[in-house]
C-alpha positions as CSV (number, residue, x, y, z in Angstrom):
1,X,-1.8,8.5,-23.6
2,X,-0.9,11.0,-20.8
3,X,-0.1,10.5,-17.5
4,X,-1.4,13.0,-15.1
5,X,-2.8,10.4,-12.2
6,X,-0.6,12.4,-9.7
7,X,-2.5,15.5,-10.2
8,X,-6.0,13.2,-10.6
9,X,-5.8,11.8,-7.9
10,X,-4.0,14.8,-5.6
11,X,-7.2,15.4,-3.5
12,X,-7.6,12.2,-3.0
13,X,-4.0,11.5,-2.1
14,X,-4.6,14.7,0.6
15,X,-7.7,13.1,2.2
16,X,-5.8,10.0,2.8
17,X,-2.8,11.9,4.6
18,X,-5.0,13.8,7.1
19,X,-6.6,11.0,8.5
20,X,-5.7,10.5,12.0
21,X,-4.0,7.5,11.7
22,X,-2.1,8.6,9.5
23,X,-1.1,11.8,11.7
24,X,-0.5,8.7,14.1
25,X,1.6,6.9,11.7
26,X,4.2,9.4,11.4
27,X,4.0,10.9,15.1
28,X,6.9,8.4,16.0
29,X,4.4,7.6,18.9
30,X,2.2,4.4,17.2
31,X,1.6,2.0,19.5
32,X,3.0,-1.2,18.1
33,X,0.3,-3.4,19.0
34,X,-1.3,-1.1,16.6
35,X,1.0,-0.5,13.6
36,X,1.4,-4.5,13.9
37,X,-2.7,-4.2,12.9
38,X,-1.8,-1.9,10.2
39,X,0.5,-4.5,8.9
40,X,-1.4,-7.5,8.9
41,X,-4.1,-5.7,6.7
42,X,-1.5,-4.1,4.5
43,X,-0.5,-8.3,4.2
44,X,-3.7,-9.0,3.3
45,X,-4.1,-6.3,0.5
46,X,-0.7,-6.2,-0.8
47,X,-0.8,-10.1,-1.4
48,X,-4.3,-10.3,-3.2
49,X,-3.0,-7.1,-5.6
50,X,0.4,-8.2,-6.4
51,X,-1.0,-12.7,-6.8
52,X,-3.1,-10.5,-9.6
53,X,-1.2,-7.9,-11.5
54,X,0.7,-8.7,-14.5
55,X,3.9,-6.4,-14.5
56,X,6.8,-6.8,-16.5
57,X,9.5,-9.3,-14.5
58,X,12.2,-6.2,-14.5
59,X,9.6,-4.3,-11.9
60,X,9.0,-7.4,-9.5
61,X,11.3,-5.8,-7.2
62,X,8.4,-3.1,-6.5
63,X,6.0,-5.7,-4.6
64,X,6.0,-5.6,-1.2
65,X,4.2,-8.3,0.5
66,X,7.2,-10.9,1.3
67,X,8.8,-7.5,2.9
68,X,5.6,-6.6,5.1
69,X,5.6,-10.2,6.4
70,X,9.1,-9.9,7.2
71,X,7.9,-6.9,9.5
72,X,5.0,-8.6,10.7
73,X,7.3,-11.7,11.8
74,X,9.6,-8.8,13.5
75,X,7.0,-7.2,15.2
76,X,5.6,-10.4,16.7
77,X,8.6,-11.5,17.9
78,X,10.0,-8.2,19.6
79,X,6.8,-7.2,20.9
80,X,4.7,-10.6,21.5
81,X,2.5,-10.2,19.4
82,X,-0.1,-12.2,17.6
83,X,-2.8,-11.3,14.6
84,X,-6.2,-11.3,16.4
85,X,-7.9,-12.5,12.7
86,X,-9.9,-9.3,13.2
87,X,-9.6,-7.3,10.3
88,X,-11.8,-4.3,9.6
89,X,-14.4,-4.4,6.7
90,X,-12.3,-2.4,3.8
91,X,-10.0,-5.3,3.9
92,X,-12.2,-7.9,2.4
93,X,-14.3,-4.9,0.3
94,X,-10.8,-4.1,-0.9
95,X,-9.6,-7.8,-1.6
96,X,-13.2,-8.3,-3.3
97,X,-12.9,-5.1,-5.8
98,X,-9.0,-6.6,-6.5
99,X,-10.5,-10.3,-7.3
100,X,-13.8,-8.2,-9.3
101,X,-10.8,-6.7,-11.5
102,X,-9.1,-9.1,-12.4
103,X,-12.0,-11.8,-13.2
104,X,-12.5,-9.0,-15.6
105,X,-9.7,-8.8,-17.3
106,X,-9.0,-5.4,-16.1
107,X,-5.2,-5.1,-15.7
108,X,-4.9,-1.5,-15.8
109,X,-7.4,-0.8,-12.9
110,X,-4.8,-3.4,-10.9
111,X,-2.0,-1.4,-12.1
112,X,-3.7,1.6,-10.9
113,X,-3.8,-0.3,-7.6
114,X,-0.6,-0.6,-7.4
115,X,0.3,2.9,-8.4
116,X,-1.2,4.8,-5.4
117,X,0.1,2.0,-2.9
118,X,3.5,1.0,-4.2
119,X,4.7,4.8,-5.1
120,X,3.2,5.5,-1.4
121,X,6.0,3.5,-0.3
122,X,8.4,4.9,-2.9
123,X,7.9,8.2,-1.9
124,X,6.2,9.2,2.0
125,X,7.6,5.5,3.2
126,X,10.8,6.6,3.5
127,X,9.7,9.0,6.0
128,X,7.3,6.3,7.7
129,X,10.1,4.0,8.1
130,X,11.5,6.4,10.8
131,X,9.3,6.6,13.0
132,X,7.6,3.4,13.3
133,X,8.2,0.4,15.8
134,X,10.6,-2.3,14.2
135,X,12.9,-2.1,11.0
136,X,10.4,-0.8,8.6
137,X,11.8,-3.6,6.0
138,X,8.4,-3.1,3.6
139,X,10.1,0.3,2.7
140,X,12.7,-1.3,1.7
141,X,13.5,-1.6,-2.2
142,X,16.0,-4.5,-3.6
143,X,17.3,-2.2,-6.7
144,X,20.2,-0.2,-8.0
145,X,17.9,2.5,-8.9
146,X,14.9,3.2,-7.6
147,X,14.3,6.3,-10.0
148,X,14.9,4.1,-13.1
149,X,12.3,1.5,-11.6
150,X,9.7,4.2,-11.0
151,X,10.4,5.9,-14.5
152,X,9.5,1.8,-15.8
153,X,6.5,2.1,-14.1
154,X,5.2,5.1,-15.2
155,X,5.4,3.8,-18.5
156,X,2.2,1.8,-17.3
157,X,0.2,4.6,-16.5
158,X,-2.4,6.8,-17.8
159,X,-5.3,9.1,-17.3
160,X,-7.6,6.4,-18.0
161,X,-6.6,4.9,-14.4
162,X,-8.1,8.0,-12.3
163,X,-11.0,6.1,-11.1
164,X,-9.1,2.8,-9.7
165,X,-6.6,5.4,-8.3
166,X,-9.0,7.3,-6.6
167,X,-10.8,4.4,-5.2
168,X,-7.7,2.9,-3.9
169,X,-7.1,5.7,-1.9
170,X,-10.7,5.9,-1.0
171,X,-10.0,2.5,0.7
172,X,-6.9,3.5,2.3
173,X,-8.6,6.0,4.0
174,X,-11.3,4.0,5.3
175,X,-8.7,1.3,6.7
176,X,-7.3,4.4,8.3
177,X,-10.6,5.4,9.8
178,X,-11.3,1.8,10.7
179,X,-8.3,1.3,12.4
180,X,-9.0,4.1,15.2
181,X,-12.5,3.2,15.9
C-alpha cells in the first residue's frame, strides 16, 4: 500500500495551522491560564487514543499523555492553576469517535489518529515548545532516534487512512476554535 497521508491530508493540515489559536500558540504571547486549557484537553484526548491503539512495544515511546500531565502538573504549580472541568464539546465528540473505533475493531482509523497528532509533535512541536509557558516536556521524545522511530511508524500507514486523518485534524481545529470563544 502507499503512503501519501501527508499530501492527503495537506489541506487539512493548513486549515488547522491558521486557526487563531494556533497563531496564538506560537506568538510566544499565550496566556498560561490558557495554554494550561489547551493541555488539559490534549490530556483528555491523548489518553483515550493512546489506552486504545495497538502499536508495536518498540514505538511506545511516541505516546504522549504521561508527558502532557507532567506539563499540566508544571503549569499548576508555577502558575496556580487548577482545571475548571470545563472542557469544550470536540473533546467528548473526539473521545466518542476514538471509543466508536475501537469497539469496531478499527485499528488503523486509531493509528491514523495518532499520525496527524503524534507527528504534530514530531515535527511543528519542536517549534511550539519555545514559545510556550513552562518546559514544554509533551515535546519531548525518550529515544536515540527519533528519525528511525518515525520511519517505524510510517510502516503503519497508508492511503486507506485519509479519512480518519482528515477528521482528526478536523477536530483539532474545532478545539482550536472552541478554545477562543
Amino acid at each position: 500500500m502507499t503512503n501519501r497521508l501527508k499530501e492527503l491530508t495537506w489541506a487539512h493540515h493548513q486549515a488547522a495551522e491558521r486557526r487563531a489559536f494556533a497563531k496564538e500558540l506560537m506568538s510566544g504571547k499565550i496566556d498560561p491560564a490558557l495554554y494550561h486549557k489547551f493541555l488539559c484537553c490534549q490530556f483528555l484526548m491523548y489518553q483515550k487514543l493512546e489506552d486504545r491503539v495497538v502499536i508495536p512495544p518498540p514505538l511506545y515511546p511516541i505516546k504522549r499523555q504521561h508527558k502532557i500531565w507532567a506539563d499540566i502538573r508544571e503549569l499548576e504549580k508555577e502558575y496556580d492553576l487548577e482545571p475548571d472541568g470545563k472542557y469544550p464539546a470536540s473533546v467528548d465528540e473526539y473521545n466518542h469517535h476514538i471509543d466508536t473505533l475501537y469497539e469496531a475493531g478499527m485499528n488503523d482509523g486509531l493509528i491514523a489518529h495518532m499520525y496527524v497528532r503524534h507527528f504534530g509533535e514530531l515535527h511543528g512541536g519542536q517549534m511550539i515548545k519555545k514559545k510556550i509557558p513552562g518546559s514544554g516536556t509533551m515535546y519531548d521524545f525518550d529515544v536515540e532516534d527519533t528519525k528511525e522511530m518515525i520511519e517505524d511508524f510510517r510502516k503503519l500507514l497508508h492511503d486507506g487512512m485519509e479519512e480518519e486523518a482528515k477528521l482528526c485534524f478536523d477536530y483539532a481545529s474545532r478545539l482550536f476554535d472552541e478554545l477562543l470563544s
